[in-house]
Phi, psi and omega in degrees: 000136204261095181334108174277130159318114169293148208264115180249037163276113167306095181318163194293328205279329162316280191324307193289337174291303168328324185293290218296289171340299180325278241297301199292319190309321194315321202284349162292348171318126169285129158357278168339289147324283162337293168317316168328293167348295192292359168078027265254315185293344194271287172304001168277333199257351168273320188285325178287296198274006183263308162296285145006293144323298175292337176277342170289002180271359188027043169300093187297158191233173182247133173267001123358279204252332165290328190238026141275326178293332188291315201283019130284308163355283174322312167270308192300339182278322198287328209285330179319299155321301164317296198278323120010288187298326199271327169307321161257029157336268188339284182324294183295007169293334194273293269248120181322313192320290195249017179282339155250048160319162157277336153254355156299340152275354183077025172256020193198147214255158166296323165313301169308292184311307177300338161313309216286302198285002160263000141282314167284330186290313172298351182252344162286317143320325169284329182288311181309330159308306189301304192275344181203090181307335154321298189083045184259271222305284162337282177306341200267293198298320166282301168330309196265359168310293185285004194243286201295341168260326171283312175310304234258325175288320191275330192249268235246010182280346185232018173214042148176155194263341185286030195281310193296342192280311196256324165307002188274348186297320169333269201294353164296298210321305201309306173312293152008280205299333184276340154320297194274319164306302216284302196229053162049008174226171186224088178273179212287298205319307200301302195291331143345273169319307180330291209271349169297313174267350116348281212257338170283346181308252252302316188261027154241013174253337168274027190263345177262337199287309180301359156237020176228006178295242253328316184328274152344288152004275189298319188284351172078013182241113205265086142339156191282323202272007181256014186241330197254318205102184189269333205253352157279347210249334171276311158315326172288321178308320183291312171297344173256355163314303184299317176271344182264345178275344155277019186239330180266013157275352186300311172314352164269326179315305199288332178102341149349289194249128195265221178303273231300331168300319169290332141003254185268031151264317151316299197276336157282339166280334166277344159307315183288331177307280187358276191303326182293318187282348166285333186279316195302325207262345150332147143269054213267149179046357147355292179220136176295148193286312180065202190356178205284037171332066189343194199261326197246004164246076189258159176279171203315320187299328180269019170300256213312024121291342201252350134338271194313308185295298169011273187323311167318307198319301193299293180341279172303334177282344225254328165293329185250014178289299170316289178288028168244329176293325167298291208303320179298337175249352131319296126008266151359274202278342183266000000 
């Protein structure tokens, strides 16, 4: 009796059930997943240095009219974000960091998501237009939208390990933007605030990448340590350590930042050189981490990389906290 050949074909009525499941789960995304989208811990630190921007400048704002420019930021950072996830579904599917994303997990379609963020990228702008007729605020605000998902997700995050140094310009801008609503210009004291954060992405975003390359890796995205190795990617950390912490002091030269800033930009920039040169003499990336590990439970070798970023984070907020704060009781008292 002659075996009949097994059919490894799906039916079609099967296949269209598999959709259909798909379809529903998607359509089952809770709110929460949307929110997700926006990338909300990224957009809390775009909204922060985008106020920062605007209260130095020292313009008086109608207030109003300050928290329609902050609530476009906000959406123009979420849409960035939204649209960022639905173009790397795939991708953040390899990656521990993001695999549960809402579309890398499948609770929210590539469609959808480009949908949700190419409605907040137009509407953030037409508001920003609308509320600030120069259109400077506007255009700075569309740039950079159009800088992180197309320059920096679509070109160059998967050709080249230099993706976070020139894609990093994205996430610089929002002082700038915020800058530019309050007094229709973006003069250099603003591009300041610019080149601090400019120069701190790559080594608070590669102090995470040396303990997340397998990741990388795995995901096909050539990171400075899956391209370069661990040990130029700790040197290079050191070296924009070394150019960012005088440069985020310029701001006491110009009178931006006062006693309290030259504080703490000196004494935080030299904790950050510090911790960079414990990462350089370090074996941080060294041997890949592997399993399913939290972002922050790493092995012994890689601490002072999982250190350093902790810090940056703090670092930076910590910088533009100080100048919002010196200008608001500024404010106050005058």
């Amino acid at each position: 009796m002659t075996k009949k050949p097994v059919n490894t074909e799906v039916p079609l009525d099967v296949a269209a059930a598999m959709k259909e499941a798909y379809t529903s789960k998607a359509l089952r995304a809770s709110p929460g997943d949307y929110f997700q989208l926006l990338k909300p811990r990224v957009m809390s630190l775009v909204v922060f240095t985008a106020l920062t921007g605007l209260v130095i400048s020292g313009q008086p704002m109608q207030p109003f009219l300050a928290f329609i420019a902050i609530l476009c930021i906000a959406l123009g950072a979420g849409s960035a974000g939204a649209l960022n996830m639905a173009l790397e579904g795939e991708t953040d599917a390899l990656m521990r960091r993001t695999k549960l994303r809402p579309v890398a997990a499948g609770r929210i379609t590539r469609n959808d998501a480009l949908a949700f963020g190419g409605v907040l990228a137009f509407l953030s702008v037409l508001m920003m237009w609308l509320a600030f007729p120069d259109g400077l605020a506007a255009g700075l605000l569309a740039l950079t939208i159009a800088y992180y998902v197309g320059l920096y997700t679509l070109v160059l995050k998967r050709r080249t390990p230099q993706n976070i140094v020139i894609g990093g310009a994205a996430g610089a801008f929002p002082p700038v933007i915020g800058w530019a609503a309050a007094t229709g210009a973006a003069p250099w004291e603003a591009w300041i605030l610019f080149a601090v954060i400019f120069l701190w992405t790559p080594p608070h975003s590669w102090a995470l990448a040396l303990y997340t390359a397998e990741d990388y890796a795995k995901a096909g995205i050539p990171m400075m340590p899956v391209a370069r190795g661990a040990r130029s990617t700790r040197l290079q950390i050191l070296l924009y350590s070394l150019v960012m912490a005088p440069v985020a002091c310029l701001p006491i030269a110009t009178g931006l930042g006062g006693l309290l800033y030259a504080l703490v930009s000196v004494v935080g920039g030299a904790v950050f050189i510090y911790m960079a040169l414990r990462v350089y003499l370090s074996r941080a990336g060294d041997h890949p981490e592997g399993g399913e590990n939290s972002l922050y439970d790493v092995k012994k070798e890689s601490l002072p990389a999982r250190n350093l970023f902790a810090y940056s984070i703090f670092y930076l907020t910590a910088l533009f906290a100080t100048l919002l704060v010196e200008h608001i009781l500024k404010g106050v008292m005058s």
